[in-house]
C-alpha positions as a printed NumPy array, in Angstrom:
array([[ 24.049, -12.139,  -2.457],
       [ 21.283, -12.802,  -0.294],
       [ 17.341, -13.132,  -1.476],
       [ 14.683, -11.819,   0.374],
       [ 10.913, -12.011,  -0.196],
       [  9.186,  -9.868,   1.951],
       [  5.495,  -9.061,   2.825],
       [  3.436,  -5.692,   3.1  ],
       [  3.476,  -4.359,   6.683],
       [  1.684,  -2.006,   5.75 ],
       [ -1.865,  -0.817,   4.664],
       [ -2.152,   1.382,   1.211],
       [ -4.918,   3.742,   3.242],
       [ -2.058,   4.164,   6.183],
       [  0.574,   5.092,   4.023],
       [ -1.426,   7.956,   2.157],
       [ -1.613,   9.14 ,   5.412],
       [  2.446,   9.433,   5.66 ],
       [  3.193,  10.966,   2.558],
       [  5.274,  14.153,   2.735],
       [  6.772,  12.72 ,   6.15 ],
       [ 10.236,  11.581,   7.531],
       [ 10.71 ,   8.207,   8.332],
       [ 10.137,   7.17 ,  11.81 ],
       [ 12.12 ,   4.095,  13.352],
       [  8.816,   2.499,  13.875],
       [  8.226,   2.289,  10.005],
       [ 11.682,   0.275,  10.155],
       [ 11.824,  -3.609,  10.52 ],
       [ 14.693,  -5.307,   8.851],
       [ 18.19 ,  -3.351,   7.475],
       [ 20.156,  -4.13 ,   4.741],
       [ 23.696,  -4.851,   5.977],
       [ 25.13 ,  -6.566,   2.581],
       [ 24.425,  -7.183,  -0.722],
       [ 20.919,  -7.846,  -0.87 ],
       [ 17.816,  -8.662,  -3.833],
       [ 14.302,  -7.719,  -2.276],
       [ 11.296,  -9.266,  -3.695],
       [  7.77 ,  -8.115,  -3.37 ],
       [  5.059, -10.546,  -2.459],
       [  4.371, -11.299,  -6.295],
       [  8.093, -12.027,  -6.748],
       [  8.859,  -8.87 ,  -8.581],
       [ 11.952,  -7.163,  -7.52 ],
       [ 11.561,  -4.641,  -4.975],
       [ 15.282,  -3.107,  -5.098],
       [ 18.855,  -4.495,  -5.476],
       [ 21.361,  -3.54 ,  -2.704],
       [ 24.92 ,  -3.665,  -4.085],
       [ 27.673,  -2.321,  -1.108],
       [ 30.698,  -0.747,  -3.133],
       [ 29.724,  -1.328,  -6.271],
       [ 30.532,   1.948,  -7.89 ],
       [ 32.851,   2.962,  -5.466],
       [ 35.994,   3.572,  -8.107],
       [ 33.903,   6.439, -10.056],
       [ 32.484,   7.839,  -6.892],
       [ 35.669,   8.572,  -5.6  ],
       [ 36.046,  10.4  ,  -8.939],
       [ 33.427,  11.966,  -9.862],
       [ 31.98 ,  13.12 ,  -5.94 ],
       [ 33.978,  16.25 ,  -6.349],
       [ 31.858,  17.433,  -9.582],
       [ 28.543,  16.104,  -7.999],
       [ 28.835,  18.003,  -4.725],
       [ 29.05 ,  20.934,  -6.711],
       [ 25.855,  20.704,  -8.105],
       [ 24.022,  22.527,  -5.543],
       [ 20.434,  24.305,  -7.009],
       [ 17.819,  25.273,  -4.59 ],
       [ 14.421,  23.419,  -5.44 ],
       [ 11.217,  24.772,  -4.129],
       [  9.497,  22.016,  -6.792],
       [ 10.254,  18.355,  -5.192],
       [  6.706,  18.409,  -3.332],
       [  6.363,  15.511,  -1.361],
       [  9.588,  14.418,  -1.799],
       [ 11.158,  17.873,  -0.148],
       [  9.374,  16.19 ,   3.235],
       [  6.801,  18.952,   3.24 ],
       [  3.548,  19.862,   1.705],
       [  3.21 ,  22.418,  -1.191],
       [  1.786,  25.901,   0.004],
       [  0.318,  28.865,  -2.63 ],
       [  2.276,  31.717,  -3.855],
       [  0.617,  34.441,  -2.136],
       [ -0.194,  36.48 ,  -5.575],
       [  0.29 ,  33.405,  -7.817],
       [ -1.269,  30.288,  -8.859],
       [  1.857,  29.076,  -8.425],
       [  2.597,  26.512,  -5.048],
       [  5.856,  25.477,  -3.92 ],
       [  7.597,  23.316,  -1.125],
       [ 10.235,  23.533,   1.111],
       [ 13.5  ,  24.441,  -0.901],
       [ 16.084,  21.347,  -1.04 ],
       [ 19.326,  21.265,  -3.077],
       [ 18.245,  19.239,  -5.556],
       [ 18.893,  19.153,  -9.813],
       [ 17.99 ,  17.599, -12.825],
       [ 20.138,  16.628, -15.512],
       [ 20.142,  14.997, -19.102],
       [ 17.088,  15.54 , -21.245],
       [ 13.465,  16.14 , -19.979],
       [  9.699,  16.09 , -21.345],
       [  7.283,  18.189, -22.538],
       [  5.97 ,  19.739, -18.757],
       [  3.492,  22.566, -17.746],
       [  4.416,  25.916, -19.813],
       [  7.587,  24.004, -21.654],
       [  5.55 ,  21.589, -23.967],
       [  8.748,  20.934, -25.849],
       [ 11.816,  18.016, -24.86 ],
       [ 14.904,  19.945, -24.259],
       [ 18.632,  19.379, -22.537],
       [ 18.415,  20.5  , -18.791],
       [ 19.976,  24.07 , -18.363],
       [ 23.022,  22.347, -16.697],
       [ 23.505,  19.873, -19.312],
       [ 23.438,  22.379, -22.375],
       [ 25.324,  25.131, -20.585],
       [ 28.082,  22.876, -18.36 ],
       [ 29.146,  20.597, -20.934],
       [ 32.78 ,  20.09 , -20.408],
       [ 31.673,  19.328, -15.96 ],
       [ 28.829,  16.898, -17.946],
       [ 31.103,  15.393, -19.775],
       [ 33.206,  14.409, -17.126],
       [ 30.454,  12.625, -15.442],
       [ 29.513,  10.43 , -17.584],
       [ 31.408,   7.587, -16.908],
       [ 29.614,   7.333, -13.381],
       [ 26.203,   6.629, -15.329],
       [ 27.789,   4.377, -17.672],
       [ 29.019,   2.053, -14.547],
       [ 24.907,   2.468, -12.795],
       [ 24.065,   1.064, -16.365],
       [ 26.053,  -1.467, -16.304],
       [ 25.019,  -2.568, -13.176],
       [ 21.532,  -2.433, -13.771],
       [ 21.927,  -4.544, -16.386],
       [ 23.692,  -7.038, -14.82 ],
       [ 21.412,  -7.554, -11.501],
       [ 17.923,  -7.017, -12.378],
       [ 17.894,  -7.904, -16.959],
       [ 14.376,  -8.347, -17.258],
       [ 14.223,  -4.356, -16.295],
       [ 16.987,  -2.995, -18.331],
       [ 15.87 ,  -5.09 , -21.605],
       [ 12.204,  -3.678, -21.311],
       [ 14.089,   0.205, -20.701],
       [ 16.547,   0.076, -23.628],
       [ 13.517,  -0.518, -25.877],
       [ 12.119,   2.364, -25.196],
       [ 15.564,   4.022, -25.243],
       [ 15.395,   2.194, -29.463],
       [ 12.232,   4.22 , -30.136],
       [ 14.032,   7.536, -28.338],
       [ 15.918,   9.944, -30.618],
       [ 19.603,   9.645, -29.703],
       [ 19.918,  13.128, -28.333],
       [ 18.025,  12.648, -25.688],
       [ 19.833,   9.61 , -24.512],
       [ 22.582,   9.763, -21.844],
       [ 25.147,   8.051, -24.367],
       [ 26.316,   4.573, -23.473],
       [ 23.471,   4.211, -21.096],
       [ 19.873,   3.313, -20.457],
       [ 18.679,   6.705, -19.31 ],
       [ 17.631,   9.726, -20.303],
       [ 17.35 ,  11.89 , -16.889],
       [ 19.649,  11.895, -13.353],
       [ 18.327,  14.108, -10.122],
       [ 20.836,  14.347,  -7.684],
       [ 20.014,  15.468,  -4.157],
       [ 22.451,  16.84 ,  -1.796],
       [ 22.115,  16.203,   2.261],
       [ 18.155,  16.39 ,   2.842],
       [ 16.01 ,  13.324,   3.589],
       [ 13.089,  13.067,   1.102],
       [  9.819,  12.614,   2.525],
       [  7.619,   9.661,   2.081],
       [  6.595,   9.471,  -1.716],
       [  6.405,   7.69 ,  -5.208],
       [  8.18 ,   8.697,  -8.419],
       [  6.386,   9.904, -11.185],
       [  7.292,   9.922, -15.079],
       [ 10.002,   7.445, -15.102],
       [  9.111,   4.1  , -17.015],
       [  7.045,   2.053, -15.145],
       [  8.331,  -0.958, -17.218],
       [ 12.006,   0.074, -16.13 ],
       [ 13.693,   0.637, -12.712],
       [ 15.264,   3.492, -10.97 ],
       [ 19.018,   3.193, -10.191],
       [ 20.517,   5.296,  -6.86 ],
       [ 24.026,   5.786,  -6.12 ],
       [ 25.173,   7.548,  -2.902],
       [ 28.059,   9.376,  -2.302],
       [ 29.1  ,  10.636,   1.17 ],
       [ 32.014,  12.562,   3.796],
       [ 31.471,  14.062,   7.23 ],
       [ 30.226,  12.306,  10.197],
       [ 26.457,  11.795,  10.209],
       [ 23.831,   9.071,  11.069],
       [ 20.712,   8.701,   9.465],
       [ 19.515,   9.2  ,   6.03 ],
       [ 18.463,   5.437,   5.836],
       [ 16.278,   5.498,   2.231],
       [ 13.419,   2.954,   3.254],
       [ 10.498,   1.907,   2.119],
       [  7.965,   1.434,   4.528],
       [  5.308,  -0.146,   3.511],
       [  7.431,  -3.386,   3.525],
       [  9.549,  -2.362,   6.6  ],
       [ 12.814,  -2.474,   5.016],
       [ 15.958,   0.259,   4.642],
       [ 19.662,   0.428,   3.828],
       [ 21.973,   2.706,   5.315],
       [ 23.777,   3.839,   1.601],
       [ 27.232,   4.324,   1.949],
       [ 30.051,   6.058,  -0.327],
       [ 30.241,   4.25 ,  -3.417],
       [ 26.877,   2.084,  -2.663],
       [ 24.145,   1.511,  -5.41 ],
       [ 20.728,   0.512,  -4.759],
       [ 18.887,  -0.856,  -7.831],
       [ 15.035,  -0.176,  -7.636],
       [ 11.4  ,   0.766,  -8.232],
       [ 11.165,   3.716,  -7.13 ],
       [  6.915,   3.544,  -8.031],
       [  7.012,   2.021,  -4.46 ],
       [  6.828,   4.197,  -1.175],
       [ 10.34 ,   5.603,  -0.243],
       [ 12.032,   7.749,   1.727],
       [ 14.481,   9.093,   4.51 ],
       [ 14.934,   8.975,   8.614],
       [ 16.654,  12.203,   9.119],
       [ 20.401,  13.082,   8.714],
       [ 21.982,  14.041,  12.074],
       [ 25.193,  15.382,  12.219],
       [ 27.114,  13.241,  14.904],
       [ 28.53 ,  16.302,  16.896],
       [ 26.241,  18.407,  17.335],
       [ 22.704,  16.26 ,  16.834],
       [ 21.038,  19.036,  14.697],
       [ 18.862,  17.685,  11.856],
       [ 20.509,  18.386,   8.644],
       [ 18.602,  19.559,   5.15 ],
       [ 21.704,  21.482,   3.552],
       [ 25.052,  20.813,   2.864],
       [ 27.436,  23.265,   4.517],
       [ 26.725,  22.677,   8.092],
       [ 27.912,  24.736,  10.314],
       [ 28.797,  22.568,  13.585],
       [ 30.849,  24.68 ,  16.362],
       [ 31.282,  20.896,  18.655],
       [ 32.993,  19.026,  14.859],
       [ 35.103,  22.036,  14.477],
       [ 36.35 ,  21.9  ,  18.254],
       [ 36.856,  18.139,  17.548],
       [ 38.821,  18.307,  14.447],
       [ 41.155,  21.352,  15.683],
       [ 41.712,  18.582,  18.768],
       [ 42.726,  16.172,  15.962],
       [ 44.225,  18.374,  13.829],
       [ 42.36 ,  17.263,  11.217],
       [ 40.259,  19.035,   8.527],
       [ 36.759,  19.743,   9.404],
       [ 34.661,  18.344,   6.975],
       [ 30.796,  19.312,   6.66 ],
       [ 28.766,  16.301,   6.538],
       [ 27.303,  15.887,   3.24 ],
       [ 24.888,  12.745,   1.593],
       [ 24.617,  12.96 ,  -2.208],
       [ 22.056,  10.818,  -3.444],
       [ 22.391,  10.076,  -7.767],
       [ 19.02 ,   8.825,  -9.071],
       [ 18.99 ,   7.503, -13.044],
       [ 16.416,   6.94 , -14.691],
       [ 14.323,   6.923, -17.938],
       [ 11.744,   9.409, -18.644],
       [  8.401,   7.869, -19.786],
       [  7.409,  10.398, -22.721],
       [ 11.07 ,  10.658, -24.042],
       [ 10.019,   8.125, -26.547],
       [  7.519,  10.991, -28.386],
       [  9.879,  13.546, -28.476],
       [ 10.986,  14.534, -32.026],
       [ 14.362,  15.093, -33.283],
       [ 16.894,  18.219, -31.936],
       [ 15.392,  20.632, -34.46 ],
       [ 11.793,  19.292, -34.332],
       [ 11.95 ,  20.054, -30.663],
       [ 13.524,  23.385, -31.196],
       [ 10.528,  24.494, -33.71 ],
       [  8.41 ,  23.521, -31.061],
       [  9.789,  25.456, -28.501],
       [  9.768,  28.739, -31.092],
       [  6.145,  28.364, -31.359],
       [  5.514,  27.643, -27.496],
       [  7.284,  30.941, -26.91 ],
       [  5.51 ,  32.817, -29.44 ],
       [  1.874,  31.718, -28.532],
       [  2.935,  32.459, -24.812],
       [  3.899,  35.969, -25.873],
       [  0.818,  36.585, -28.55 ],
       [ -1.01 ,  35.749, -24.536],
       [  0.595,  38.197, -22.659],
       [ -0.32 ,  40.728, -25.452],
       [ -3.902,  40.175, -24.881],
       [ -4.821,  38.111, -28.905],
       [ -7.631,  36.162, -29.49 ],
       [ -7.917,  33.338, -28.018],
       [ -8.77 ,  31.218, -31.108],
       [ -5.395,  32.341, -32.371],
       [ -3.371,  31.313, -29.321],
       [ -5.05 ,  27.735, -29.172],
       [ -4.345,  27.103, -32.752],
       [ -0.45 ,  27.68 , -32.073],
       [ -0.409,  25.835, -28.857],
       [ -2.023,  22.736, -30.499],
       [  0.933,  23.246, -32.951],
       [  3.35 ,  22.417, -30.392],
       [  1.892,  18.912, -28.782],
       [  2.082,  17.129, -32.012],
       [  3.628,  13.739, -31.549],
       [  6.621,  13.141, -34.049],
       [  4.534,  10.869, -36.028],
       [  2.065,  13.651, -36.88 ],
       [  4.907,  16.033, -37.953]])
């Protein structure tokens, strides 16, 4: 394995200008072509490029994943487009991507309450059967960048169990399916920690190269690939082309008339080109979420002051249940 140390290419004040965006080939100056550790200019590890490495439980598990299809219309910046208001709402959304969370999640907007992800609590026996692809990004993690993993499984000690992916170091997976994510920085995973991707992919495309740009570097993932990394820095994705027909892809299911004509030529199946991107991670506030039944009393009285509000009762009322529900574990 190659080490890198690489320098900023470019400034903060440009790159708040690029949020939201594609990657352009300009933002582009050095590609990953093997295994690879990337370290900022203060020595601390930018990512971890590992070709292969969970390439066994890919093959097994890609199946399961690609099934996992939600429409989004809440990545923001990451859908590579800007929020707009809900005419009639105070609600905004973005572009819709396929794109859902799994595992456990914090207290958030409305929900002030840690809960299971509606997948996760309602598709157990298709959950179950993924689990030993986090286990392997967990053990990789721990094997290539320590000093991360060590500083995430103690906040995974002061987590209740139930809210840990068992056997692993996280507590949360997003997994994206054939979009490329506009310019943007994660938010609510442990800073201390590190965010782990694993790509799976079929079809024939180009593109989809995650980057970050400020330091000019990107890695094509392929099937099986892992890329170990902090995800607090700028990232992102050039576009996904299918290699047929050119179009620019942000769904799965393309519909290409030229790769149908090619594979009835080859008699071959004709496969839709798809790019499923598996990010694990550790939420930050996981740590203050009470037990399975503490959380569940909480979400009883979130519901109930929500409804006394829709009826129209006093306000004093409503507060006094709502502060109810944001008490840390150590207060209960």
């Amino acid at each position: 394995m190659i080490e890198l140390r690489i320098r900023t290419k470019v400034a903060d004040e440009v790159m708040r200008d690029l949020i939201g965006t594609p990657v352009t080939p300009d933002l582009i100056g050095a590609k990953l072509e093997g295994p690879a550790r990337v370290l900022k200019p203060d020595g601390k590890p930018l990512c971890v490029y590992l070709p292969g490495a969970a390439r066994e439980v890919a093959d097994a598990t890609f199946d399961e994943f690609s099934r996992i299809r939600n429409q989004n219309t809440n990545r923001g910046y990451a859908s590579g487009s800007k929020r707009v208001p809900v005419p009639g709402s105070k609600r905004s959304v973005a572009l819709p991507v396929s794109s859902e969370i799994l595992g456990s999640f914090d207290p958030l907007g409305r929900l002030q309450y840690c809960r299971l992800t509606a997948f996760t609590a309602k598709q157990v026996e298709r959950w179950t059967h993924l689990q030993p692809y986090f286990r392997r990004i967990g053990e990789l993690f721990e094997e290539h960048v320590p000093e991360r993993y060590t500083a995430q499984v103690a906040e995974v000690q002061r987590t209740p169990p139930e809210w840990i992916i068992q056997g692993t170091p996280f507590t949360t997976i997003t997994v994206n399916n054939t979009y490329p994510t506009g310019i943007h920085t994660d938010k609510g995973d442990l800073d201390a920690g590190f965010s782990n991707i694993g790509c799976m992919r079929r079809g024939a495309f180009t593109g989809g190269w995650l980057t970050f740009p400020q330091y000019g570097v990107a890695v094509d993932l392929q099937h099986g690939d892992v890329l170990l990394m902090d995800a607090h820095e700028w990232h992102g994705n050039t576009p996904i082309i299918c290699s047929y027909c050119g179009e620019s892809l942000r769904k799965f299911d393309h519909e290409c008339p030229q790769g149908g004509d090619v594979a009835e030529r080859k008699n071959i199946p004709w496969v839709p080109p798809e790019r499923v991107s598996v990010v694990s991670y550790y939420r930050t506030k996981m740590a203050e979420c009470g037990t399975a039944d503490e959380e569940l009393d909480r979400r009883a009285a979130v519901r109930e002051a929500l409804a006394r509000k829709s009826l129209g009762l006093d306000e004093d009322d409503q507060m006094e249940m709502l502060a109810a529900t944001v008490q840390t574990k150590e207060d209960m």
